[in-house]
MARBADREN-668236 format. One record per atom (N, C-alpha, C): residue in one letter; x, z, y. Coordinates in steps of 0.02 Angstrom, whole numbers, plus 50000, padded with zeros to 5 digits. Last residue first. Layout:
// residues N
aXZY;...
// end
This chain:
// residues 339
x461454355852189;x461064354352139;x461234350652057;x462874362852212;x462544357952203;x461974358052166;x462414380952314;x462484375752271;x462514368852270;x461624385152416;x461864390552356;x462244387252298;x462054387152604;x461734384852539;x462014389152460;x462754390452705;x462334397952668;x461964393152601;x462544374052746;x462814383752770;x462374386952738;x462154365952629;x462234365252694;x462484370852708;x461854362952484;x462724363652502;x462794363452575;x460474365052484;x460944368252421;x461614369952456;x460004355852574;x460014363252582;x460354366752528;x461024342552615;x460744346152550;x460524352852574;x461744337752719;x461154338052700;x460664340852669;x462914338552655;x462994342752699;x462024342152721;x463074330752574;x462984334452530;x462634341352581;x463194317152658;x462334319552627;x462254325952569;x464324319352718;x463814321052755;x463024322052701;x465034317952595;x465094323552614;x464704325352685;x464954304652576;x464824309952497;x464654317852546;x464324296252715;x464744297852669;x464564304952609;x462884286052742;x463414292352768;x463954293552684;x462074273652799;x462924274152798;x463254281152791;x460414276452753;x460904276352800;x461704276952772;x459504276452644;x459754269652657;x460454270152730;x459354286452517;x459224287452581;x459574280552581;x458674299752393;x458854293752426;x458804293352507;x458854317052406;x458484309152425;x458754304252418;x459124327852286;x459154324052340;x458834318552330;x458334341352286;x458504337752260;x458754332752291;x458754362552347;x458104355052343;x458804350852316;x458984374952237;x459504370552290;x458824364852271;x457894387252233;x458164384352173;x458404377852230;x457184398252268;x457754400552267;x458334395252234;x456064390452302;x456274393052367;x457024395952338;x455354393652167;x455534388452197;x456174384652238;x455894411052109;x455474404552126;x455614396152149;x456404422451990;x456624415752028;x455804410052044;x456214438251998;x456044432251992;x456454428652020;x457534451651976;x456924448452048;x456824440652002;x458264456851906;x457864462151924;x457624459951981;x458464449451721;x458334449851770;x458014453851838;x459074453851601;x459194456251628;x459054454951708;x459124436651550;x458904443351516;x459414447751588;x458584422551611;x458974425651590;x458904431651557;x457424413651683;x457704411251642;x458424416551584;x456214415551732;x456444420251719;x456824419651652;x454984408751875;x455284408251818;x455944414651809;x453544405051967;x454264411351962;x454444406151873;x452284400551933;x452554397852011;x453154403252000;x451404416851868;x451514410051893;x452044407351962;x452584429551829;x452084426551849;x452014422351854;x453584438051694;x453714434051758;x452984428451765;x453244452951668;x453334446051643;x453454442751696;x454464468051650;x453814464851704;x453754455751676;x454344480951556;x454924474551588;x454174470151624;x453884488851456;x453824490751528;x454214483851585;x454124483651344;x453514482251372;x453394486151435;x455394489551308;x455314484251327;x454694482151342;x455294506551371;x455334501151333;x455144495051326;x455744513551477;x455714517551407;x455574512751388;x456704511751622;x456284508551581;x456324512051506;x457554517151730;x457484521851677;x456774516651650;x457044507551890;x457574510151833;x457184517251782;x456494492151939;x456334500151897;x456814502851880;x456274479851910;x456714482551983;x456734487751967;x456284466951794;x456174472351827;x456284474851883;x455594453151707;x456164456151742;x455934465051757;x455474438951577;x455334447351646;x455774448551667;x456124427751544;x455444429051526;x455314435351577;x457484439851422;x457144429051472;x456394432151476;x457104455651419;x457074448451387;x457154444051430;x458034467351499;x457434464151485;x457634457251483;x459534473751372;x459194468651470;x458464467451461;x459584489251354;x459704482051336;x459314478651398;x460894501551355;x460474500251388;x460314493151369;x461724508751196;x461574506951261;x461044503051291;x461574515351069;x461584519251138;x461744516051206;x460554513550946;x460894509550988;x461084514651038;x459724516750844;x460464523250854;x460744517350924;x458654511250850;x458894510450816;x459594512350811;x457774512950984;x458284507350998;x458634505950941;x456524518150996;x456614513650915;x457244508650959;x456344524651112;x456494528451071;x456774524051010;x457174510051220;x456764515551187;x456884518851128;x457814505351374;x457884509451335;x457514511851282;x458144489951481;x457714497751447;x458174499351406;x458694483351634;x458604485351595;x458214491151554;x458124481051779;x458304474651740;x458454477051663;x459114496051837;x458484491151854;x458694482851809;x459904506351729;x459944502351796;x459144496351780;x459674520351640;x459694513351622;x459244509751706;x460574535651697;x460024529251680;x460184523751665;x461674541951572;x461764538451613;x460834534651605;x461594560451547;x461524554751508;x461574548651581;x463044570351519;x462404568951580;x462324561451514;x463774573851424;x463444580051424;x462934576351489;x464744566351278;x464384566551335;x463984573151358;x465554566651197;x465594570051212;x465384570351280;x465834546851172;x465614555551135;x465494559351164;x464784535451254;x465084540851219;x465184545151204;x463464532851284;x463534526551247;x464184530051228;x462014535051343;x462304539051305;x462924536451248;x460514531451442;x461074528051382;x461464532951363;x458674530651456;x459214533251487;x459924530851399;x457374527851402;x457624525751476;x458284528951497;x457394541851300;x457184534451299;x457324532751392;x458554551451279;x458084550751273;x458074543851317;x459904556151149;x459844553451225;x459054550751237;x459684570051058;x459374564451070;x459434562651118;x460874586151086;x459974581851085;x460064575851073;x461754594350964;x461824588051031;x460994584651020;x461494611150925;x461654605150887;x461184600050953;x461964621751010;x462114622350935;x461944615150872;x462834624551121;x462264620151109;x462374621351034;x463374632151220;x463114634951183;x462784632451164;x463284622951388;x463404625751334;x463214628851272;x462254607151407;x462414613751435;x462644617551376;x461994595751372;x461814595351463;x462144602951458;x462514585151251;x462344590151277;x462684594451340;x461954569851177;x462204573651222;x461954580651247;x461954555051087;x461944561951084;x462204564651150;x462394540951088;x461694540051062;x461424550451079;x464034547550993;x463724542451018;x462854541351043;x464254565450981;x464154556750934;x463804553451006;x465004578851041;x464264575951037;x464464566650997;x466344585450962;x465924582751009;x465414579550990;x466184602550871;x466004595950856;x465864592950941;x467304617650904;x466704613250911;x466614605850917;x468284625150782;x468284621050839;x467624617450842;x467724633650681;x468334635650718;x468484631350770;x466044642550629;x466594635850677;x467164638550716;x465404651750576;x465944651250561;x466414643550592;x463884642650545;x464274647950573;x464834647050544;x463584624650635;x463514630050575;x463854635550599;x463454618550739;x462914618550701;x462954623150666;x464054616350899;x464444620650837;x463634621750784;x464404604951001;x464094607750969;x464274613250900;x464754596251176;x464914598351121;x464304604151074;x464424594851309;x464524588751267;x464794589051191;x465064608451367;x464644605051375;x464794598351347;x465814621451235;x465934618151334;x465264612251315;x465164635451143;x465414626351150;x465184624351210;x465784650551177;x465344645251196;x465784638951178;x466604661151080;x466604657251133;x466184652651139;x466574679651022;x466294671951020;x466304667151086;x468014688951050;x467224687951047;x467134680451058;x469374687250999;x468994694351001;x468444694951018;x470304677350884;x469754677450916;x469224687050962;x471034673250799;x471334677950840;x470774678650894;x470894655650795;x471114661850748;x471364667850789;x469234651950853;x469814649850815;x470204656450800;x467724649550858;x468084657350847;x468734654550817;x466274646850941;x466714645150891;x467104650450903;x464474644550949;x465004648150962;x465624646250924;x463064638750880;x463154637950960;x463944643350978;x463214654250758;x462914647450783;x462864643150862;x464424665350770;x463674663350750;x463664654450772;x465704670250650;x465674666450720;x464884660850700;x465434683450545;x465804674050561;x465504673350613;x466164699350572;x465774693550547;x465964687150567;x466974707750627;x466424708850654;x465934704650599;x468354705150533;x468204707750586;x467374711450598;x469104699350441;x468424696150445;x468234700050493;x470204706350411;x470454700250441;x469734698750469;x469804725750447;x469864716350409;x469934712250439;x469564733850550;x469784736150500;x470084729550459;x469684732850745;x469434731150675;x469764731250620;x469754739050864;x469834742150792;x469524738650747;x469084727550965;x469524733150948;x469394736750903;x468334711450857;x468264719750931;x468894724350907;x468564698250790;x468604704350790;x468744706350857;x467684682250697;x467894686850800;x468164696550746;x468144668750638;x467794675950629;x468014678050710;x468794656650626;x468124657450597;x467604662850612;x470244661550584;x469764658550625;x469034658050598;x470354680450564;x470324674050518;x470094670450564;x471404690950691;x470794688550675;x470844683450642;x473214694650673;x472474688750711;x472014689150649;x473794709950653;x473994703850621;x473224699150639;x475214720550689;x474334721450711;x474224711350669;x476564725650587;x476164725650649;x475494723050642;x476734730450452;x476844735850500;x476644733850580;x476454719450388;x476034721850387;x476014729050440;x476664702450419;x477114708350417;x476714715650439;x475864688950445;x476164692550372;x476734699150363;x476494689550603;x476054685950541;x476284687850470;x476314699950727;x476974696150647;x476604695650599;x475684705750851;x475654701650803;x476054699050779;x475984722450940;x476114715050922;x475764711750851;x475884736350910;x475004728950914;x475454725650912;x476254743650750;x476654740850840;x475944735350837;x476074751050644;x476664755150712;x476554751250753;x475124754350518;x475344750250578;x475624752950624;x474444761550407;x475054761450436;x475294756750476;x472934750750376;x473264757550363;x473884756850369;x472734736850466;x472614739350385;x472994745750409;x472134728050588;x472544732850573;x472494736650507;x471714713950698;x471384718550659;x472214720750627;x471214705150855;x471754708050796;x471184713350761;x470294704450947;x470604697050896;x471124700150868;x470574719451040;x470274714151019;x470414706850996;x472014729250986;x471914725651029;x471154720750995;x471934743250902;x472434738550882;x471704735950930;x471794762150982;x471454754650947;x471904748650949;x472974771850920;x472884767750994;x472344762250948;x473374789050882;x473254783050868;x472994778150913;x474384802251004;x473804798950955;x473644790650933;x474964805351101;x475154806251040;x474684805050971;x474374811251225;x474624804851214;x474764802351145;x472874822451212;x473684822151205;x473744813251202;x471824824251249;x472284830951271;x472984829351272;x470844817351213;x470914815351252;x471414821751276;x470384811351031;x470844816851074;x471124812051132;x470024799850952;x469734802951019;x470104806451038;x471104797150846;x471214793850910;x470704795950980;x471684809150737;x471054808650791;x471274804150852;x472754813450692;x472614809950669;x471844807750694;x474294817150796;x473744819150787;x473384811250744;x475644813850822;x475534820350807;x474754821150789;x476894801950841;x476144804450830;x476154810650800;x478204798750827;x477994804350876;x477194805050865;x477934781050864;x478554784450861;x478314794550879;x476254774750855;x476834775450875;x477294780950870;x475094767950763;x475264773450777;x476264773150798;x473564757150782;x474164758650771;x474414765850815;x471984754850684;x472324758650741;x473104758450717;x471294751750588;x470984748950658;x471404749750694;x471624763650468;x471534757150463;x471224756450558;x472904779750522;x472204776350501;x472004768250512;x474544778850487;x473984779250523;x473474775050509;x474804790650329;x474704785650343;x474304785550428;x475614803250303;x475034801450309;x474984796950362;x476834805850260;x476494805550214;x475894801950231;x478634809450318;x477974806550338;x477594807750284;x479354827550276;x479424818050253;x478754816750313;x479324839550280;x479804835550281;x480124828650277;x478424847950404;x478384839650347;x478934839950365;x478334857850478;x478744858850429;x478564854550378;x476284855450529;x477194858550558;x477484860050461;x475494840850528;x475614846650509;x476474849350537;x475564825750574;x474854830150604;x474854839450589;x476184811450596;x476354819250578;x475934825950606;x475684796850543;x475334802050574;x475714810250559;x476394781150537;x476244785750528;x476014790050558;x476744771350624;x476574770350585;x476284774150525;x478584777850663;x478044773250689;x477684771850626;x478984793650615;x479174786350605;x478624782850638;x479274806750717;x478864805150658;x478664798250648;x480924813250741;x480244808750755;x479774807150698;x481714825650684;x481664819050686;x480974815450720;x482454839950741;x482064837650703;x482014829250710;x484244844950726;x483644846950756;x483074841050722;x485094851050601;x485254852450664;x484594852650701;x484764853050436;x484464848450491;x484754853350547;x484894857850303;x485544856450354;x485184852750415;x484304843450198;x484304851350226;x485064850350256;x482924833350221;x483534834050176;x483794843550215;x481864828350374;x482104828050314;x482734830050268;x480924835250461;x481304838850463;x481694836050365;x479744825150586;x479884827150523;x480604831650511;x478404826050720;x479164825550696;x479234828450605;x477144828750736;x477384824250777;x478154823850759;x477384848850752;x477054841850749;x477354835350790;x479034855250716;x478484854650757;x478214846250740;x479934864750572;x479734857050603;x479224854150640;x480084879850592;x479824874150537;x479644870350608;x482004886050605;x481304883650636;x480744880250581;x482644897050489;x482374892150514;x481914891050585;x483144915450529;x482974909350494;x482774903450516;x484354922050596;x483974924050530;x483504919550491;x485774913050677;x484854914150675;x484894917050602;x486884910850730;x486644916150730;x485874917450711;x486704895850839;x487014899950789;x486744907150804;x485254882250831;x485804887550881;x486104891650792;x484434874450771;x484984871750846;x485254876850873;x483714870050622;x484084875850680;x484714874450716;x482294866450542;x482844863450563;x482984870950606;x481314859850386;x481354865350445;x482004864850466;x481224852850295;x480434853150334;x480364858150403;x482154856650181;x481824851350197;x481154855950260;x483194872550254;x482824870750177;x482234865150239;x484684875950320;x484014876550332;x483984870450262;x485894883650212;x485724878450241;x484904878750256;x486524899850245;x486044896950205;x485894890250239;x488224906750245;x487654904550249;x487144898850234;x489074917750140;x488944909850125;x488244909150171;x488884932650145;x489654928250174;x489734920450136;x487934945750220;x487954937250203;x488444934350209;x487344956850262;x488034953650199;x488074949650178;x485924959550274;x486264959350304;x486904958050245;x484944938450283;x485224946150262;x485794948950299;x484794927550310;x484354929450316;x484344937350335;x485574917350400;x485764919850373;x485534926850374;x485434897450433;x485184904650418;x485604908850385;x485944881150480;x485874887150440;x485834892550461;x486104872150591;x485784870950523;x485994875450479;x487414882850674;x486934877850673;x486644873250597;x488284895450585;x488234889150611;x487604887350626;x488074912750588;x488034907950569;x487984901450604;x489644921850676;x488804920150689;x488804913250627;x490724932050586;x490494925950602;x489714924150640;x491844942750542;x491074943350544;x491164936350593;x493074944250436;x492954943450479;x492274939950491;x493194944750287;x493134950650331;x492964949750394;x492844931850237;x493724934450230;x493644940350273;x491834928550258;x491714927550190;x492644931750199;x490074932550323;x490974934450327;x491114931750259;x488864929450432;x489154930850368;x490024931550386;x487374932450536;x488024932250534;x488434932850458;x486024935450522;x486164933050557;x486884929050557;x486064955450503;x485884946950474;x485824941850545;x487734960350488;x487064960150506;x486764954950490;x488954963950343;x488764961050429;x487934959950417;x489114979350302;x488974975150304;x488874970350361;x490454990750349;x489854990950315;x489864981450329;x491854990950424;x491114994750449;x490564993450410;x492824991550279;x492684990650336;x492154995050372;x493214996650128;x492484994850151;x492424993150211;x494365003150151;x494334997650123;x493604992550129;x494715007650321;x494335008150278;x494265004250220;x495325003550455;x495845008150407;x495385008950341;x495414990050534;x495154993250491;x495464998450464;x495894983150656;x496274990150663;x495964991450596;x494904967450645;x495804969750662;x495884978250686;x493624971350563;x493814969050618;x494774971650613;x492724969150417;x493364973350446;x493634970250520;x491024969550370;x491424969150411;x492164974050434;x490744961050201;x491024965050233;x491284965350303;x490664949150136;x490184951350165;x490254957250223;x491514954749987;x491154948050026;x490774952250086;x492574967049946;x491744963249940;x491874958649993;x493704976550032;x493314977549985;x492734970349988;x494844969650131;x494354972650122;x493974970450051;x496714970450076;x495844964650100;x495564968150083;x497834977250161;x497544974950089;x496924972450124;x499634975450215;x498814976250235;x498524975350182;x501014986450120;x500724982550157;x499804981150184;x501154997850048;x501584996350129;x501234989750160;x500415000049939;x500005000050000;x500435000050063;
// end
C-alpha cells in the first residue's frame, strides 16, 4: 500500500485526496463513473440510478439533448425518435401522420383526399389550432393514403395524381373517378375540377366527354352547353362545322325542311324569282308573270322587255359599223349590250 490503489466497485465516487477504499459512496443518478471519477452522463443517454458506471442509451421513441439526465425525453408529436442514442428528435416524414408522443417510427398513414407534410402532428384536417395538419389535395386531383406533396407525378404515388379524363374531381377527392363522369352538355379532359361547358358550335351528347364534338354540316349551336347541335332550320344555311349563327338564305334563294341534309341555300328555279330573304321553300319563289321572263335560277327581279338591248333597223343612210351601233340603245351610253 506505498502506492495509490483503485477504489473499490464501479460506480464509485473517489475524487483526487480519497483516503477511503469506497470513496464517497455512490455517484448520484444522473452521472456514472466507471474509473472513480464521477461524470455527468452524455447526451443520448440516461443514467437512471445512483452507481451508474455504463450509461444508458436513450431507448427507440425517446431522445436527450443535454448531459446529466435521469431519463429520456419521449418524442413530441409531429416527430419520430428512431434507433437509440437519439441526440434530438426527427420530423415526422412527409406523408404521414405523427399524432402520438414517443413513435419511434411513422405508422400512420395520411388520410386518402389529403396530403401531409414534413411535421404533421394531427390526423384531423378540421383542426383550426394548428398548421400541422393534413391539407385537401387541390381540385382535378385526387390522393390515395400517404401523400406528402399536391404536385402532380404521374404514376408516383407520394404525390397528388389528375383526375381520369372523362371525370371532374373537387378537393379531396379519394379516386381517380372523383365526383363521377362528366354529365351531358360538359366535358372533362384529364385533371379536370368541375365540368366545362361545350363553347358555341359544339356538343357533348354523352357522359363522360373528354373533348366536345363540333357541330356537322346542316347543324348548329347558338349557345353553350349544348348537348346535342339543332337542325339548321328551313330559310336559313349552315354549310360548316362548328357553326353556331346560321347564315340567311339571300333574296333569289330557299331553303327547306326536305333539302335532304343539303346545307346550302338553292336558287329559285328558271321561271321565278324573288326579293325575300329567308325563303322556307321553293314554292315561296315568285313565278314570273306575263310580259317578264325568268330565264335563270336565282333570279331576284324579272326581266321585261325594257331590260332586253332593241333590235336593229335597217336603214339606207351611209353610216358606219360604229355610228349605227351607237344608235342602238343596247350600245348607246349606259346601253347594256350588243344585241
Amino acid at each position: 500500500f506505498s502506492a495509490p490503489q483503485a477504489c473499490f466497485g464501479r460506480g464509485a465516487r473517489c475524487p483526487e485526496g480519497t483516503a477511503s477504499p469506497s470513496g464517497f459512496g455512490p455517484t448520484p443518478a444522473g452521472f456514472f463513473s466507471d474509473t472513480g471519477e464521477m461524470r455527468p452522463c452524455p447526451v443520448g443517454t440516461f443514467c437512471p440510478r445512483e452507481g451508474t458506471w455504463d450509461p444508458l442509451p436513450c431507448r427507440p421513441g425517446t431522445f436527450n439533448g443535454q448531459v446529466g439526465q435521469t431519463e429520456c425525453t419521449p418524442c413530441p408529436r409531429g416527430h419520430i425518435c428512431p434507433g437509440f442514442g437519439r441526440v434530438d428528435p426527427a420530423m415526422c416524414p412527409a406523408g404521414y401522420v405523427c399524432s402520438q408522443e414517443g413513435q419511434p417510427t411513422a405508422v400512420s398513414r395520411c388520410p386518402a383526399g389529403f396530403y401531409c407534410l414534413s411535421g404533421t402532428s394531427t390526423a384531423d384536417p378540421f383542426r383550426n389550432d394548428t398548421t400541422l395538419r393534413p391539407y385537401a389535395c387541390r381540385p382535378g386531383t385526387w390522393c390515395p393514403a400517404g401523400v406528402g406533396s399536391p404536385e402532380v407525378v404521374k404514376d408516383d404515388f407520394f404525390h397528388a395524381q389528375n383526375c381520369t379524363a372523362g371525370f371532374f374531381c373537387e378537393a379531396a377527392s379519394v379516386t381517380p373517378t372523383g365526383m363521377g363522369l362528366c354529365p351531358k352538355g360538359f366535358f372533362c379532359p384529364e385533371g379536370t375540377p368541375a365540368p366545362i361547358p361545350t363553347p358555341k358550335g359544339t356538343e357533348a351528347a354523352s357522359e363522360g366527354t373528354v373533348q366536345p364534338a363540333n357541330c356537322l354540316p346542316n347543324t348548329y349551336a347558338p349557345t353553350i352547353q349544348t348537348v346535342q347541335c339543332y337542325p339548321c332550320p328551313p330559310g336559313t344555311s349552315c354549310e360548316f362545322e362548328a357553326m353556331f349563327e346560321v347564315q340567311v338564305c339571300p333574296p333569289g334563294t330557299y331553303r327547306s325542311v326536305s333539302a335532304d341534309g343539303n346545307p346550302v341555300c338553292l336558287g329559285c328555279p328558271a321561271g321565278t324569282w324573288s326579293k325575300q330573304w329567308e325563303l322556307r321553300d321553293v314554292g315561296e319563289c315568285t313565278p314570273c308573270g306575263p310580259g317578264i321572263v325568268c330565264p335563270v335560277t336565282t333570279m331576284i327581279s324579272p326581266c321585261s322587255r325594257f331590260d332586253l338591248p332593241a333590235p336593229f333597223t335597217p336603214t339606207t343612210e351611209p353610216l358606219s359599223r360604229f355610228q349605227c351601233l351607237a344608235r342602238n340603245r343596247g350600245e348607246g351610253e349606259g346601253g347594256t349590250g350588243d344585241p
